[in-house]
N, C-alpha and C positions, 0 to 999 in steps of 0.2 A: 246517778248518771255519771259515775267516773269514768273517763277515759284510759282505758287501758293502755300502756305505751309497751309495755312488757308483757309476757306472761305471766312475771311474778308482781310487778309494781304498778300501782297504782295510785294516781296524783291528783291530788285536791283542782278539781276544775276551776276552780277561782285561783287557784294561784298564778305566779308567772313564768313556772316552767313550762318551756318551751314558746314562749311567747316573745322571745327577744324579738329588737327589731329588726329588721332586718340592712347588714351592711350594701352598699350599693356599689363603693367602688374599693378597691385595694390600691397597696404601692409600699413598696419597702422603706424609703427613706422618704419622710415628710420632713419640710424646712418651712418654718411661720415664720414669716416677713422677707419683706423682698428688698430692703435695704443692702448695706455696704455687706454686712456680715453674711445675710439672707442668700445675696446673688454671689458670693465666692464659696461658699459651702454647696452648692448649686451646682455649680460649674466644676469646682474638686472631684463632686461625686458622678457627675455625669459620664458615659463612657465605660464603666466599670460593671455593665450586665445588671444593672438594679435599675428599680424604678425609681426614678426620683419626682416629689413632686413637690411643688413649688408653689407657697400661696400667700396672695396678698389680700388684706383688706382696701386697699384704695384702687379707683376711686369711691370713697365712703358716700352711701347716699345722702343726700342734702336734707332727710328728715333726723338722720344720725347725726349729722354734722349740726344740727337745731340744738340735738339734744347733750349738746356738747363732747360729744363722744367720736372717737376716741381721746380726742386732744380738744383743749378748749378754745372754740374756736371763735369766740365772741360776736358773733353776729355780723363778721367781716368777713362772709364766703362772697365774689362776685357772682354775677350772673351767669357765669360759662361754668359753676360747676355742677347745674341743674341739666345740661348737655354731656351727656356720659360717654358720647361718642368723641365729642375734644378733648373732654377729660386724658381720656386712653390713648388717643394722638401724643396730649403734650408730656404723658408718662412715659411714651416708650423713646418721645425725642429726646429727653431728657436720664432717660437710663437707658442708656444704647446696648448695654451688658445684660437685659435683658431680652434682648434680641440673639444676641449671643447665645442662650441658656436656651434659646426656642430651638436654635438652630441644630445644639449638640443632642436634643433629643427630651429636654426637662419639660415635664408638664406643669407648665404657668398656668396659674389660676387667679386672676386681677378680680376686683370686686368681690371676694369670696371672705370673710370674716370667719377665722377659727373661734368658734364660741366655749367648748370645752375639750379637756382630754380626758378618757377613760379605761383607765387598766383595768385589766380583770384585778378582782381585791376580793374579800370576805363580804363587801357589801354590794356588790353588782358580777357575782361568781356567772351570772350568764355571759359575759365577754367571754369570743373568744380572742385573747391576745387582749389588743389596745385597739380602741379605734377613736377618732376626732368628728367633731361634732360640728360642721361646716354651711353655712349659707352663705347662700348667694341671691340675685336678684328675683329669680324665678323657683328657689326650692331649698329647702335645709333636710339636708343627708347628713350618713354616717359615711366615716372612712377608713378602713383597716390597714395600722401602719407596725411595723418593726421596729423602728428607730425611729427618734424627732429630735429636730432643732432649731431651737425655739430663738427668731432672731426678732423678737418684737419691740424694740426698740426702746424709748422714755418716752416721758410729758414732762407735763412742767407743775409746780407746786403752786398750788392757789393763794393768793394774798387777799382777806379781806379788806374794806377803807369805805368810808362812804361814797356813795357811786359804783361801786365795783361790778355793780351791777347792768351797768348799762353796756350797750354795744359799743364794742371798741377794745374795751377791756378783755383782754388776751394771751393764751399763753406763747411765747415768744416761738416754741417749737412749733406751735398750730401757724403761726403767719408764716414762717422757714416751710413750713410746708404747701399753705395756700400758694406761696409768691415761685416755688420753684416746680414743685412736682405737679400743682392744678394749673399755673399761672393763672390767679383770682385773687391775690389778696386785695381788697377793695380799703387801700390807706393811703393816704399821700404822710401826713407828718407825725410821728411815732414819739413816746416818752419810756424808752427803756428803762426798766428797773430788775436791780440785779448787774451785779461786775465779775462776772463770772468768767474764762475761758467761751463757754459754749454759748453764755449771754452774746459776748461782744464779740465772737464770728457770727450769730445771727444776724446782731446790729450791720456788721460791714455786709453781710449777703441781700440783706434787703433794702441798704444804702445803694449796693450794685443793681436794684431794680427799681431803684427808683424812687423809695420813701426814705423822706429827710427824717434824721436822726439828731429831734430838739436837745434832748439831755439822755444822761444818764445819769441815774440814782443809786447809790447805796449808803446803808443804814450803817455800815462799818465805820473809821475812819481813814478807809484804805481802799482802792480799787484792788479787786481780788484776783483782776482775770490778765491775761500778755498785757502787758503795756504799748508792744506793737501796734497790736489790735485799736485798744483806745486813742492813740494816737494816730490812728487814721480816721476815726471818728469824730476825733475834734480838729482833724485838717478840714472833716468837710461841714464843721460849723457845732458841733455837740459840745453842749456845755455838760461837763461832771458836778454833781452833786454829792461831795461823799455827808456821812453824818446827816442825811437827810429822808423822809418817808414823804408818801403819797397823803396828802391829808384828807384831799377829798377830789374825784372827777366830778368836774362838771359837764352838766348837758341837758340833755332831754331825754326822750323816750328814744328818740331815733338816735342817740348815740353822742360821744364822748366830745367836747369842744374845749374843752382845757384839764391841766390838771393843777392844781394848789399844793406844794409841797412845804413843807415844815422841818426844820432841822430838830435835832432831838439832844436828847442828854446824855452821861452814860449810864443810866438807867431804863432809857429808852422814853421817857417823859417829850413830851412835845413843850418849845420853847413858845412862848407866846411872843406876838410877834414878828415873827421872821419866815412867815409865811411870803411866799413866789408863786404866784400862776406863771405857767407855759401854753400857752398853744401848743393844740396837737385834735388829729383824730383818733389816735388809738393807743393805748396804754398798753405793754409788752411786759408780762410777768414773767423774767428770767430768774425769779431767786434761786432756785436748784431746778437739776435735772435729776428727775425723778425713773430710775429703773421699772419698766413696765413691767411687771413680773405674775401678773393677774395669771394666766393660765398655769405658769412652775409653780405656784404657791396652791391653787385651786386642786392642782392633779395629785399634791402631796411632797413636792419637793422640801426640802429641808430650805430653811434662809434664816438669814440673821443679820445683824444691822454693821455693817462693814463700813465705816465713812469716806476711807479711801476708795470705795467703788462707788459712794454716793449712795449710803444709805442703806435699806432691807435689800438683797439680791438671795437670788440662789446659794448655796453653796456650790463650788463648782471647783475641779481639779484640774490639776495641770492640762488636762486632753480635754476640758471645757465640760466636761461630764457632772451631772446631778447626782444628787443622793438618790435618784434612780436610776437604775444602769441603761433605761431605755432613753433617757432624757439630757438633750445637752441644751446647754445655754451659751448663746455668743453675741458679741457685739453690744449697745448699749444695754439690752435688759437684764446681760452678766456684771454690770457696770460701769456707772460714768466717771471719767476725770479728764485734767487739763488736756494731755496728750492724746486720747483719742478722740476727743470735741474736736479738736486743732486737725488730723490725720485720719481719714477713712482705712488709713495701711493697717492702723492699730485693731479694728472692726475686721476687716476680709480676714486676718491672721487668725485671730477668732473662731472664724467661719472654716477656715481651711482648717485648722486645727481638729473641730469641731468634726466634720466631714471625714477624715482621716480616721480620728477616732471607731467612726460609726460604722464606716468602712471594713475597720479589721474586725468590726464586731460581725461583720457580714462575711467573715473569712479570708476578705480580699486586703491583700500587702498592700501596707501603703505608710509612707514614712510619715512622722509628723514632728512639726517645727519645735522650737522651743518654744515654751509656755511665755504667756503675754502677765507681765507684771506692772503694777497699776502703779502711778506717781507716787512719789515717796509724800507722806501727805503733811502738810502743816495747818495745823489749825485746830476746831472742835466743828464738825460740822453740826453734831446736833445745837451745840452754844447757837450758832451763827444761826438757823430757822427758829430757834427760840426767840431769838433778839429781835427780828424780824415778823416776830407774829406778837410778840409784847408791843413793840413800837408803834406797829400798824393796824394789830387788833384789838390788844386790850387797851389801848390807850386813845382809841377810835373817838372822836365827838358822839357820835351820833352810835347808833345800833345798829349798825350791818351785819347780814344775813353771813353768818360763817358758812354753814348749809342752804346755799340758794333754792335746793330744791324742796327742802322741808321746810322753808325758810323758820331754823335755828340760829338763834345770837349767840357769842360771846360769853354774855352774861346766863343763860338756859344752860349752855353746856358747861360751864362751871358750876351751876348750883344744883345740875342732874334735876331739872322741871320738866314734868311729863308733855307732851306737847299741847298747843295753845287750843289744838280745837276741843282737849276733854275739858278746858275748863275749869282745871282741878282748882280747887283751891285746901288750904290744911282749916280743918274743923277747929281745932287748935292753936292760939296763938305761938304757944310755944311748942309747935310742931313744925320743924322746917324740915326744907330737904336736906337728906343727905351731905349733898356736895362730893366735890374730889378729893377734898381731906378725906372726908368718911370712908370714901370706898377705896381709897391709897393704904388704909387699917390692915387690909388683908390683902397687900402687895402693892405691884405697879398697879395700876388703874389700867383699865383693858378697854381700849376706844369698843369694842363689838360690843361689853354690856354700857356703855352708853350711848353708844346708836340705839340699841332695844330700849334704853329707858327715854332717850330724848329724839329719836328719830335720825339726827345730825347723820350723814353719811348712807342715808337709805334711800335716793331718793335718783331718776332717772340716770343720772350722770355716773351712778354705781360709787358716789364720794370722790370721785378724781379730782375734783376741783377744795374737797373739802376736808380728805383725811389725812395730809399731812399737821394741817391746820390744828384738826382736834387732837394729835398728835400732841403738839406742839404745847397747846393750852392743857393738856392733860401732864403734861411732862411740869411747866410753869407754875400751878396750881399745888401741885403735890409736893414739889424737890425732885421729884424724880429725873434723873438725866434723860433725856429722849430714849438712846439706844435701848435702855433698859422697857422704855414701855411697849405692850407686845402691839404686834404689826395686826391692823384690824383684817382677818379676812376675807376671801375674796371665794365665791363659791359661782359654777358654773350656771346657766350662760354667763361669760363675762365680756359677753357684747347682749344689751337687748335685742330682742327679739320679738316681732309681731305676733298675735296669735293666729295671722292668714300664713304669714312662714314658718308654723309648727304644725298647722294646719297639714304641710306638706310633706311631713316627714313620715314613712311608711311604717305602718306596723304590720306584725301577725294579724292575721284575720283572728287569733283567738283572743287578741286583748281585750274585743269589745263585749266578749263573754263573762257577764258576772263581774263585769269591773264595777259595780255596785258596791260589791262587797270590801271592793280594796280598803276602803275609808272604814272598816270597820266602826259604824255609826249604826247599827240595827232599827235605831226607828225611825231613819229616815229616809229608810226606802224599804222595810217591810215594816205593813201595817202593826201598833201597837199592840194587837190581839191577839199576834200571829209569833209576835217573837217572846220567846221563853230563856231567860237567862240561863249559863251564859250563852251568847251568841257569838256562835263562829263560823266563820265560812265553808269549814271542814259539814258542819253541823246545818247549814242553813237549809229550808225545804227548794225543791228544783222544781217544784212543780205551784200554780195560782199565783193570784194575784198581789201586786206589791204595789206601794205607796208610788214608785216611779212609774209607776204603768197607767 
């Protein structure tokens, strides 16, 4: 029973020619995030006879925001971000440029989460072109774009300690974002950790709303970030803590009531001792900003561990462009450093640049700025997340969960233990695991096969909270230098997705034909009696009964 599509060719009716899904909306120039970079690349392209389209994920719905995603948001969302209609009030009162972008003609899309990109390639040869893989509250569609730019901003790098677990405990970007763009962050007195630049403008932005700023923490013996900055922090009462770690929050179930800090060595050993509790309700992890780069890395972009831009980024060229010609990157997720933490200018330039670019890719003149160069940089940044995950992690009291969601420890991911529900034990006394020496034999140590062998990094939150961490222990364990070990990664959806919202996505009316066969598993869905090695789809009988019937 093949279906004839030609008069000479003939195509296996289980396959998936012709069965693409089908695209629902077009638009020449897509831009992901609606940020500094987002809404100036927006505004650049608007006006010039193209479609432009414009999409934000927030506001993130409060089951997303549970599950820590995008940014970790420690169980400090108030109750007005469960109200989607304030939400989207206090967003556009608060980014009035995006008003702007409505106005010159750009299709904003708020609430809507870019979950994948997909060029046509050797492995999905049904594309045609690129299209993006978009939900929203009511549906997850496809969308066919020409050019994208990707302006998705950073998070923040997870710090294990005991207690880290409880609410309160947060990434300093997720409160910068409850407290200005939802107005929700539900804290009154904060213990900052991390002396970073874009640490300690958080600190002053959510001093400006209201939450006292107990201390600041870092593991260095130096504040790393303006001095300006800190020094307005400790006019309004912030005690610095350099040479010091979190040793344990305290609290309850319902969340964070002090935190116990412990000054350390230069080895990172915890002094006995000279432990401090603070008051506070919520603990603010600024130790890096982390380049969100989940969908350039997912779709094939080239990256590599750059430390003056803060870490794994894209690679990207003077005109903000990827090692895909269709793909640019701007604003935080091309890189973070002091000056553009400090300066949105450094972000929009980004963006315009970016735009311009894309621009002449679409035939249309348009001049573009000089290239945005990143602080000249001093330090080791991989040293410094190392220091910070020995001090904090390996040198922990207690066993906290490095992977909150699988909950994996410290001690599993260095000894490579399969996880705790098989059971495993070695028949053998003198059969141990592996470990990250063992698998360091045959190179850097690769966090992906040790998520596959210990779970660490698989679990709702997609790792956000926990792969720089196994990073880190990976890098600690071995000798290996950070940069050197590869970046785990990131495959699409790289926002979860319900199965009522895939539910909605349309397909061919033929997919549902003989999609039995996709799974190439012959006995389990035609009867044993009935299938004759080998079995193929090409070969299967079209007619009687089957095991799924």
């Amino acid at each position: 029973m093949d279906k004839t599509l030609s008069n000479n060719v003939k195509y296996d009716p289980a396959s998936v020619a012709g069965k693409q899904p089908p695209v629902a909306d077009e638009t020449d120039l897509l831009i992901v995030g609606a940020g500094s970079a987002g809404i100036a690349a927006a505004l650049s392209a608007a006006g010039k006879g193209l479609r432009v389209t414009l999409v934000d994920e927030n506001p993130v719905p409060i089951e997303t925001m549970g599950a820590e995603i995008p940014l970790h948001f420690g169980g400090r969302m108030g109750a007005v971000v469960a109200n989607r209609n304030a939400v989207f009030e206090t967003m556009l009162d608060t980014a009035s440029e995006l008003g702007e972008a409505l106005e010159v003609g750009v299709d904003v899309r708020l609430g809507t989460a870019v979950w994948g990109l997909f060029p046509q390639r050797a492995t999905a040869a049904w594309i045609d072109g690129c299209v993006a893989g978009l939900a929203d509250d009511d549906r997850t569609y496809l969308l066919r774009f020409r050019q994208v730019i990707v302006a998705s901003g950073q998070r923040d790098m997870g710090l294990a300690f005991d207690g880290w677990e409880r609410p309160g405990v947060m990434g300093a970007s997720a409160a910068y974002r409850l407290a200005t763009t939802y107005g929700a962050l539900d804290s009154k007195t904060a213990v900052l950790v991390g002396s970073g630049t874009a640490s300690l403008q958080i600190g002053n932005a959510l001093a400006d709303k209201g939450v006292k700023i107990a201390a600041v923490v870092e593991q260095g013996s130096a504040i790393k970030g303006d001095e300006t900055l800190l020094a307005r922090l400790e006019s309004q009462g912030a005690r610095v803590f350099t040479g010091h770690v979190v040793r344990q929050a305290v609290g309850d179930a319902y969340g964070v009531k002090a935190v116990v800090l412990t000054s350390i060595d230069s080895c990172g050993k915890h002094i006995p001792q000279t432990e401090q509790r603070i008051e506070c309700d919520t603990v603010l992890l600024g130790i890096a900003s982390i380049p969100a780069i989940e969908l350039l890395e997912a779709v094939g972009c080239a990256t590599a561990f750059q430390a003056e831009r803060g870490g794994h980024v894209a690679l990207v060229d003077a005109n903000q462009r990827t090692s895909l010609p269709f793909v640019f990157a701007a604003g935080d997720c091309a890189g973070t450093w002091g000056r553009k933490s400090s300066s949105s200018e450094v972000a929009k330039r980004e963006g315009r640049i970016a735009a311009a670019a894309a621009l002449q890719a679409f035939g249309v003149e348009s001049s573009i700025e000089e290239p945005v160069v990143p602080d000249s940089f001093q330090g080791d940044a991989g040293q410094d997340r190392c220091a910070w995950v020995r001090a904090s992690v390996v040198e922990a009291q207690g066993e906290p969960y490095v992977c909150q969601c699988e909950e994996v420890t410290a001690a599993e991911i260095l000894e490579v233990r399969p996880p705790r529900y098989l059971e495993w034990e070695p028949r053998d006394e003198k059969v141990h695991t592996r470990g990250i020496a063992g698998l360091a034999c045959d190179g850097p140590p690769n966090p992906d096969i040790v998520k596959r062998l210990t779970r660490a990094s698989m679990g709702p939150c997609q790792g956000r909270r926990c792969r720089e961490q196994v990073a880190a222990l990976l890098s600690i364990e071995s000798g290996t230098p950070l940069p050197q070990v590869p970046l785990a990664t990131f495959r699409a959806p790289v926002r979860p997705l319900a199965l009522k919202q895939l539910a909605t996505l349309e397909e061919a009316p033929g997919t549902a034909e003989h999609w039995d066969s996709w799974f190439h598993i012959a006995s389990q869905w035609v009867p044993f009696w009935q299938s004759t090695p080998p079995y193929t789809a090409a070969g299967r009988q079209q007619r009687g009964p089957v095991a799924s019937e």
